[in-house]
N, C-alpha and C positions, 0 to 999 in steps of 0.2 A: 270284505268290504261291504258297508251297507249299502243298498242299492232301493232308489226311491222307484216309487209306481212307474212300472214301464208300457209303451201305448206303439202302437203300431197306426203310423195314420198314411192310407194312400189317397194322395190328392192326383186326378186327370188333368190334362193339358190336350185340347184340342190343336191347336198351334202351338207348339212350347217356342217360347221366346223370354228365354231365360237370360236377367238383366243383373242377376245377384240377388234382386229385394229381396229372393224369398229368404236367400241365407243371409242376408244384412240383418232380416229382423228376427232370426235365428241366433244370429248372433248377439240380438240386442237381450233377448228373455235368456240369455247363459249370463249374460252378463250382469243380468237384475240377479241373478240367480233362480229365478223361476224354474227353467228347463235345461237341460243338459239333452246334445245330440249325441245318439250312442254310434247312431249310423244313418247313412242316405245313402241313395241310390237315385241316379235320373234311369229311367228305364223308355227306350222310344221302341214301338213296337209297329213295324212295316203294313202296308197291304198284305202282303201276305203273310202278317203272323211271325217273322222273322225277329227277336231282339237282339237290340243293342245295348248294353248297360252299362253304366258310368256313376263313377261314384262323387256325393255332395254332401259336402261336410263340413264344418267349422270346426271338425275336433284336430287340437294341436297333431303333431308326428307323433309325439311318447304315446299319446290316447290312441291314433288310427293304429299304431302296428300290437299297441296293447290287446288292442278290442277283434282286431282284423275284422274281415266282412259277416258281421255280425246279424245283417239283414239276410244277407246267403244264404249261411245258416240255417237260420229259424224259418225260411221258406224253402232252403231247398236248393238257393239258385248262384252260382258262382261266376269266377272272371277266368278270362283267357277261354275262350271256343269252349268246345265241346268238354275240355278236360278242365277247367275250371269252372263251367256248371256241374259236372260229376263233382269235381271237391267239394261244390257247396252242397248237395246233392247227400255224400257222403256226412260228413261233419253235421246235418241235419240228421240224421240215422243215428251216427254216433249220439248225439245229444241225448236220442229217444232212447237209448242200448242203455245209458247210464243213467236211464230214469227222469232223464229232464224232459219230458215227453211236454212238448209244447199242446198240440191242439189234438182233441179228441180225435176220433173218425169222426161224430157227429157232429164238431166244432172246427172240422177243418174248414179253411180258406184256401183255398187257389187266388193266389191277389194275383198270380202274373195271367191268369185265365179272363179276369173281371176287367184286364187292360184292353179297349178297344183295338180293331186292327185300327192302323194308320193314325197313332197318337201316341200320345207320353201319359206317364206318370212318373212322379215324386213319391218315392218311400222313404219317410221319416219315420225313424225308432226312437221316441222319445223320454228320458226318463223325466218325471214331474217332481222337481225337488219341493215346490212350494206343498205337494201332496205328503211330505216324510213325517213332519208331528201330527197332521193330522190321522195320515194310517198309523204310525205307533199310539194314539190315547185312545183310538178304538182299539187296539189289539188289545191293551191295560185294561180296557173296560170288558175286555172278552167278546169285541165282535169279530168280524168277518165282513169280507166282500162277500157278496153274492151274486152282482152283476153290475154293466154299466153300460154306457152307450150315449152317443151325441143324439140331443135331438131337434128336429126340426123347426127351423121357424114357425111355420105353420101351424104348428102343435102349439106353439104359447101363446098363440089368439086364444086359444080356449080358458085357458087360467090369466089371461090379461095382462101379461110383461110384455106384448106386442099388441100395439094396431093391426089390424088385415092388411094396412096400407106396408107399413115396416116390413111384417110377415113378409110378404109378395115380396118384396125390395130386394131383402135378404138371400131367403130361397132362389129370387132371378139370380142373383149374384152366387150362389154356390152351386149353381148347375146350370148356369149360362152356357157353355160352353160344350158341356154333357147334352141341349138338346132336349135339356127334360122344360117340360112345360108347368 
């Protein structure tokens, strides 16, 4: 099965007061066919560093027990206590054993590390369908990824797709709540 550009995105939640929206308009970009959700996970993590994980998803049943916890996996982290983090734990090992080695040493991420005590995060595995003819006419032309990354509001005052005023706007709204000034 082909499988279009896949993205790993952790959004924080200082208060999570989760209402649906986030997967109403998750569900709206699978339905334009933009994005396909491979996996989610609500992840709430204690004062003292304690998780709880729960998984968020709009993939049909045939898809969820298709895909099983796919986010697990690829970090590491699984369901039911102690022995379904080891399965996920495991099953990431596995992955690396057969060569599907996810992230370097020097590209590793700890995303359940980067989750504040006494908050949540959202891990959405995203695959980018609208991204499929564009990576196949570069692969035909013989290119390659070489990197990528979201960037900043901030950062397009300088090349002029934002006002400073917008910039500010933007950036207040994507780490409002992170604290970040």
């Amino acid at each position: 099965m082909a499988i279009g550009p896949v993205q790993l995105v952790v959004l924080g939640f200082q208060n999570p007061d989760f209402h649906g929206e986030i997967i109403a308009e998750l569900e709206r970009l699978r339905e334009s066919d933009t994005v396909r959700v491979i996996d989610a996970l609500a992840v709430y993590k204690d004062a003292a560093g304690e998780l709880e994980v729960m998984h968020l998803s709009n993939l049909s049943e045939d898809e969820a027990i298709e895909l099983g916890s796919t986010i697990g996996a690829l970090i590491g982290l699984g369901f039911e206590s102690e022995e379904g983090m080891e399965a996920g734990a495991v099953a990431g090992a596995e992955a690396v054993a057969e060569g599907v080695g996810v992230f370097s040493d020097e590209q590793a991420w700890d995303v359940l590390a980067e989750i504040p005590n006494d908050s949540a995060a959202a891990l959405v595995l995203l695959e980018h369908h609208w991204a499929v003819p564009l990576r196949d006419a570069v692969a035909r032309a013989g290119g390659f990824r070489i990197s990528d990354g979201f960037i900043s509001p901030l950062d397009l005052v300088e090349i002029g797709l934002l006002s400073d005023a917008e910039a500010k706007e933007q950036h207040a709204l994507e780490t409002a709540s992170a604290g970040a000034k």
